[in-house]
C-alpha positions as CSV (number, residue, x, y, z in Angstrom):
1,X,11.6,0.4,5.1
2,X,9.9,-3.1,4.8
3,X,10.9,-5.3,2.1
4,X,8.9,-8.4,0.9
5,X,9.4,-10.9,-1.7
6,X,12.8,-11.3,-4.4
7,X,13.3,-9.5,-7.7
8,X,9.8,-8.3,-9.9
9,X,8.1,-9.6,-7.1
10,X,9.7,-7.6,-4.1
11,X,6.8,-5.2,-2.2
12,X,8.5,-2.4,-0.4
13,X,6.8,-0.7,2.2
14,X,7.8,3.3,3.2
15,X,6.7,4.6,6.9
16,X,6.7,8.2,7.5
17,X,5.2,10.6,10.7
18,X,3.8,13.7,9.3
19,X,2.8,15.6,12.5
20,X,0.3,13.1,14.2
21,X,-0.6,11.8,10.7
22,X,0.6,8.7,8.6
23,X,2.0,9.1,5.2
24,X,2.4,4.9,3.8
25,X,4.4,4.7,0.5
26,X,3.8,0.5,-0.9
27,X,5.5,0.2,-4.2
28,X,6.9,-2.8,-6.0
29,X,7.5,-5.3,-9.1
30,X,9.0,-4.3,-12.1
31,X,8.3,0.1,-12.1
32,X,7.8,1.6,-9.0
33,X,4.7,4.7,-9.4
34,X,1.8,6.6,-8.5
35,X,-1.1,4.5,-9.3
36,X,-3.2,5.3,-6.5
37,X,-3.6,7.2,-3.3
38,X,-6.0,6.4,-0.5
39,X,-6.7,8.9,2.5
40,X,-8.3,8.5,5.9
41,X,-9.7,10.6,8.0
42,X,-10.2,10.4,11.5
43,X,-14.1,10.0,10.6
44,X,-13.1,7.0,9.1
45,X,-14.2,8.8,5.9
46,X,-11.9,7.2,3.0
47,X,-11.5,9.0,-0.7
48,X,-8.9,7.7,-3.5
49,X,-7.8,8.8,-6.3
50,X,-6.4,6.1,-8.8
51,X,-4.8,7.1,-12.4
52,X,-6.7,6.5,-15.4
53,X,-5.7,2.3,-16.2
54,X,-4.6,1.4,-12.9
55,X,-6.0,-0.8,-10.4
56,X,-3.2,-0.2,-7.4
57,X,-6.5,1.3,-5.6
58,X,-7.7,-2.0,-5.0
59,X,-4.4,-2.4,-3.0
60,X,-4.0,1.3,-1.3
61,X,-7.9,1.2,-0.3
62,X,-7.6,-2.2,1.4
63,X,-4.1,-1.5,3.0
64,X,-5.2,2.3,4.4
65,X,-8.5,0.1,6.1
66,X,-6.5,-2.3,7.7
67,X,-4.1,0.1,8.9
68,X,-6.1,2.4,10.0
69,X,-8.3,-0.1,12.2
70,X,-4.9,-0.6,14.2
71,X,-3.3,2.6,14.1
72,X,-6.2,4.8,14.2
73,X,-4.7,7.7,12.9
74,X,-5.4,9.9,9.9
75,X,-3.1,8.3,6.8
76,X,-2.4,8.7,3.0
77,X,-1.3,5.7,1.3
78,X,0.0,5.4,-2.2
79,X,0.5,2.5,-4.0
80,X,2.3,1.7,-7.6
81,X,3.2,-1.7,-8.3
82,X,3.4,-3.0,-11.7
83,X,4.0,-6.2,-13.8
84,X,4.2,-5.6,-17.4
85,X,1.4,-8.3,-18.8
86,X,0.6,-9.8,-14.9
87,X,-1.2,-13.3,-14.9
88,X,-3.8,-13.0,-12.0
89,X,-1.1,-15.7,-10.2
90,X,1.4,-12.7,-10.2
91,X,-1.6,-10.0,-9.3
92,X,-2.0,-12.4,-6.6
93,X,1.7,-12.7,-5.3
94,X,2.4,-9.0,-5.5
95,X,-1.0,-8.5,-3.5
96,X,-0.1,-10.7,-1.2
97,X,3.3,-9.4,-0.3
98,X,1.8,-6.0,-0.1
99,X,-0.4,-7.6,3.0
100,X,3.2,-8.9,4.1
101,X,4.8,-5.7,4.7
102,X,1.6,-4.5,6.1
103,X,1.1,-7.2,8.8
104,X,4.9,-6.4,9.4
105,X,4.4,-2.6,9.6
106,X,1.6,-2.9,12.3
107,X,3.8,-5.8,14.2
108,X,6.0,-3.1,14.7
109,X,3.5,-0.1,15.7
110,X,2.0,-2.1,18.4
């Protein structure tokens, strides 16, 4: 487990090996949930499903790219984090520690 940022700004990133493949888990802020979930194959084709409201596919699309360029292994990712009434500053932050945990994630995988 990866853990970036303090209270309704704290990311946490989940790592599991399913077979050959990558299952990524990014949740955070004030409700952890399924908002979003982005897989890769190893075509490099990508497909997400996001719920109905929720824009955590802008985070599980760009994470599963960036992790797959390094990895370059068939993943899943889902992402819920959520802010009740998020200024784009907060958007921003969680975002932003969401790249954290990834950046540490693939420090470690190397």
């Amino acid at each position: 487990m990866i853990c970036v940022g303090e209270g309704r700004y704290s990311v946490v990133l989940h790592d599991y090996m399913i077979g050959n493949d990558r299952l990524i888990v990014i949740t955070g802020g004030e409700e952890a949930h399924i908002g979003s979930v982005t897989l890769i194959e190893k075509s490099g084709d990508v497909q997400t499903l996001s719920k109905n409201g929720h824009k955590d596919y802008i985070v599980s699309e760009k994470m599963a790219n960036l992790i797959y360029d390094t990895i370059g292994k068939e993943l899943l990712v889902i992402c819920g984090i959520h802010i009740d009434n998020a200024s784009k500053e907060e958007i921003d932050m969680l975002v932003e520690n969401a790249q954290m945990c990834v950046n540490i994630f693939l420090k470690e995988k190397r």
